[in-house]
C-alpha positions as CSV (number, residue, x, y, z in Angstrom):
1,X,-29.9,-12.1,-33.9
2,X,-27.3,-13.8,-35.8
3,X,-24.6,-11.2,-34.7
4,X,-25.5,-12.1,-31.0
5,X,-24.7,-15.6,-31.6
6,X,-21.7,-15.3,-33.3
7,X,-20.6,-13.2,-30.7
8,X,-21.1,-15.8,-28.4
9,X,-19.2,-18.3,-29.6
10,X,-16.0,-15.9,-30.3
11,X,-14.4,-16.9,-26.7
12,X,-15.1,-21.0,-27.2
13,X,-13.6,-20.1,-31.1
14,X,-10.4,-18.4,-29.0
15,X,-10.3,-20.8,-26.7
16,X,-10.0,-23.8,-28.8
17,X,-7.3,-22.4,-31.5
18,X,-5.1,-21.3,-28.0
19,X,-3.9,-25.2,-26.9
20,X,-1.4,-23.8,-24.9
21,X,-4.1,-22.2,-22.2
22,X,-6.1,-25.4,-22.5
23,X,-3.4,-28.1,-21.6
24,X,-2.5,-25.5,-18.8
25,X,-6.0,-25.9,-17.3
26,X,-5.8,-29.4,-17.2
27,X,-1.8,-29.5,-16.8
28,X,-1.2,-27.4,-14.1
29,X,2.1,-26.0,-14.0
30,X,4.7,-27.5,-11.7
31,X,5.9,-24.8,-8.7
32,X,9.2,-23.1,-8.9
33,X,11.8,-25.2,-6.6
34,X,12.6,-20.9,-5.1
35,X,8.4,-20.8,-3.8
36,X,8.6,-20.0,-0.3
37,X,5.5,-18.1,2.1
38,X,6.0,-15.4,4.6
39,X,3.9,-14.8,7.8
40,X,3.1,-11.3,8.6
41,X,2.5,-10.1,12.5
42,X,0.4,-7.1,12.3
43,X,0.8,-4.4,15.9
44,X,-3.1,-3.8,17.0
45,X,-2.6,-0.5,15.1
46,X,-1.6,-2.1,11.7
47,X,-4.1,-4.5,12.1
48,X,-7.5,-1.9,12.7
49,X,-6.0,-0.1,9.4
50,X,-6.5,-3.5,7.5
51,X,-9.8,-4.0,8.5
52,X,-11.2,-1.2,6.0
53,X,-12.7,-2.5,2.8
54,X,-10.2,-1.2,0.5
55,X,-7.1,-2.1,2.6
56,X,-4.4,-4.4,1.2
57,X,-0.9,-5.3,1.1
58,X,1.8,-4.7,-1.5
59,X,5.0,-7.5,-1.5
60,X,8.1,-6.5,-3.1
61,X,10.4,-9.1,-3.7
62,X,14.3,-8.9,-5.2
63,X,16.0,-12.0,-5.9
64,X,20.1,-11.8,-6.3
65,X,23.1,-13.6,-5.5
66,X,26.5,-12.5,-4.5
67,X,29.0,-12.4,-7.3
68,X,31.2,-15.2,-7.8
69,X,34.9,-13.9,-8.3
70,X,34.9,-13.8,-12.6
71,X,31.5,-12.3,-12.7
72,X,32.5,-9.0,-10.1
73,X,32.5,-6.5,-12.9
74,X,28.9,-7.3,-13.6
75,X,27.9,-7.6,-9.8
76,X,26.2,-4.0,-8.5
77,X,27.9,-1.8,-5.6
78,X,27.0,-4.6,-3.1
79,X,28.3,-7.2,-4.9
80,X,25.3,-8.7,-6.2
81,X,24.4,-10.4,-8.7
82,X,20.2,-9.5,-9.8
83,X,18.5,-12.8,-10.5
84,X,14.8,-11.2,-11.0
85,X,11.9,-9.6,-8.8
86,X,8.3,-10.0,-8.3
87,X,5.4,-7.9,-7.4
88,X,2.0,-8.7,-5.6
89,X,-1.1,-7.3,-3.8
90,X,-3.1,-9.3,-1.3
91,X,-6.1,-8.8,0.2
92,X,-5.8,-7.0,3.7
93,X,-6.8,-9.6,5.6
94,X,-3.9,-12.0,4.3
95,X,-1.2,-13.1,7.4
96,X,0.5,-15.7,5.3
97,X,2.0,-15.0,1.3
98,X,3.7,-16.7,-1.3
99,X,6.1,-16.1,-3.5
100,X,6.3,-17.8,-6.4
101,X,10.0,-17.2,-7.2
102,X,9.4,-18.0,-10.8
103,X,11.2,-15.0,-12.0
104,X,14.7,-16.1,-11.0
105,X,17.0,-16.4,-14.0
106,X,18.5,-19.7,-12.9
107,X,21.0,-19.0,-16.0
108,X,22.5,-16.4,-14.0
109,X,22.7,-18.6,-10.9
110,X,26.5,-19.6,-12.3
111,X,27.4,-16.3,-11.8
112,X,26.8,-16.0,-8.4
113,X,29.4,-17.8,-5.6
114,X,27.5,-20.7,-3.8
115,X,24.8,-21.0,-6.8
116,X,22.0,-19.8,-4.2
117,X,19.4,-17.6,-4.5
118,X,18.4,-14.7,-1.9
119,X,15.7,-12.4,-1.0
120,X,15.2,-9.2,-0.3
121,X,11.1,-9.0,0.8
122,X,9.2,-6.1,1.6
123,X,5.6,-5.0,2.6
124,X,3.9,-1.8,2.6
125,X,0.2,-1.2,3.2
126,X,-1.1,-0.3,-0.2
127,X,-3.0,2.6,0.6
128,X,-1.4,4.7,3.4
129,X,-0.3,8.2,4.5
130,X,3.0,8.8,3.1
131,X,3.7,10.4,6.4
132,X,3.0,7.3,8.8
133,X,3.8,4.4,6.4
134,X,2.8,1.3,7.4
135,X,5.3,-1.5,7.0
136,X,7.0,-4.7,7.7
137,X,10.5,-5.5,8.6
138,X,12.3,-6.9,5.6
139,X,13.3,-10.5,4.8
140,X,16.9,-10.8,3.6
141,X,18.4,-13.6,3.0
142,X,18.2,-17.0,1.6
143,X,15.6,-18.9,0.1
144,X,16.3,-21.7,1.4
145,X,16.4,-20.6,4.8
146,X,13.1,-19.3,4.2
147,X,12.2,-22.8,3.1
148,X,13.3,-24.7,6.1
149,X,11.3,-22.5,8.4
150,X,8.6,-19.6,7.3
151,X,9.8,-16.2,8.4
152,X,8.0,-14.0,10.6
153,X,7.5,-10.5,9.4
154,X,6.3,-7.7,11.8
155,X,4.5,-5.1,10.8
156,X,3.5,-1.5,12.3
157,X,3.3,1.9,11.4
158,X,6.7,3.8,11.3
159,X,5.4,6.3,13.9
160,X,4.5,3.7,16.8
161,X,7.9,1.4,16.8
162,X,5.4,-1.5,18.4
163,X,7.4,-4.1,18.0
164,X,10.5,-2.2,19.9
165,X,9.3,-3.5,23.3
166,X,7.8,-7.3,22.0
167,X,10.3,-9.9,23.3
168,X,11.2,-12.0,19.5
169,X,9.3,-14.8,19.2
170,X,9.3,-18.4,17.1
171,X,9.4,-18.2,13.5
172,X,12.1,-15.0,13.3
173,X,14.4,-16.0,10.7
174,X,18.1,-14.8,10.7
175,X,18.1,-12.0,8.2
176,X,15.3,-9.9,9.7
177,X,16.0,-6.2,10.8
């Protein structure tokens, strides 16, 4: 009996020696100035695979810069600086995400030429047939573009080309492919 209550209070005993998480709950921490959301435009076909239970979508993103002149010889084959990347899984039924853009090294921003970040975002359906992937057409480019109006992303299986025939439509940012 005693063991059960002492085993109880072990997380309230963790919890109050760790300040750090406390002040977080009641402090939350401010967003990153790179945050910016995407809206993904699922083809009928894309959108019936989503439906299933365990469907869901994987975002990739890569943040770099292009290399200022001095910093060149530590740039990659494209020229680019790599400012950080981040990784998430939403449910299948998300049409809007976020990124966070917390993992930008903003120390390395001095490196790059204009002192802007940029993104290169993809999405893949989680679960898929390696042989018909489902995916979205990539973001690349700035995040402050992405900022001033919310990119569009369509998304379809690699085997129907859906969005071939779709006139574009509001929301495409420059960048998308």
């Amino acid at each position: 009996m005693k063991f059960a209550k002492l085993f109880a209070l072990l997380p309230l005993v963790f919890a109050l020696t760790d300040c750090n998480r406390i002040e977080a709950l009641f402090k939350p921490k401010k967003p990153s100035p790179y945050a910016f959301d995407l809206i993904l435009k699922m083809s009928p076909r894309a959108e019936a695979a989503l439906k299933r239970p365990d469907a869901g979508l994987v975002v990739y993103a890569s943040y770099y810069g292009d290399a200022a002149p001095a910093y060149r010889a530590r740039a990659d084959k494209l020229n680019r600086i790599y400012l950080g990347e981040e990784y998430w899984t939403y449910s299948g039924h998300a049409r809007r995400v976020h990124l966070h853009g917390e993992p930008i090294d903003t120390a390395r921003l001095s490196q790059t030429r204009d002192g802007q970040p940029q993104a290169l975002v993809s999405v893949t359906l989680a679960q898929g047939d390696p042989d018909d992937m489902m995916a979205c057409h990539d973001y690349i480019g700035p995040i402050r573009l992405a900022q001033q109006q919310i990119p569009v992303l369509d998304c379809e299986f690699e085997s129907e080309r859906y969005w071939e025939n779709v006139p574009a439509g509001p929301g495409r940012a420059p960048g998308q492919d």
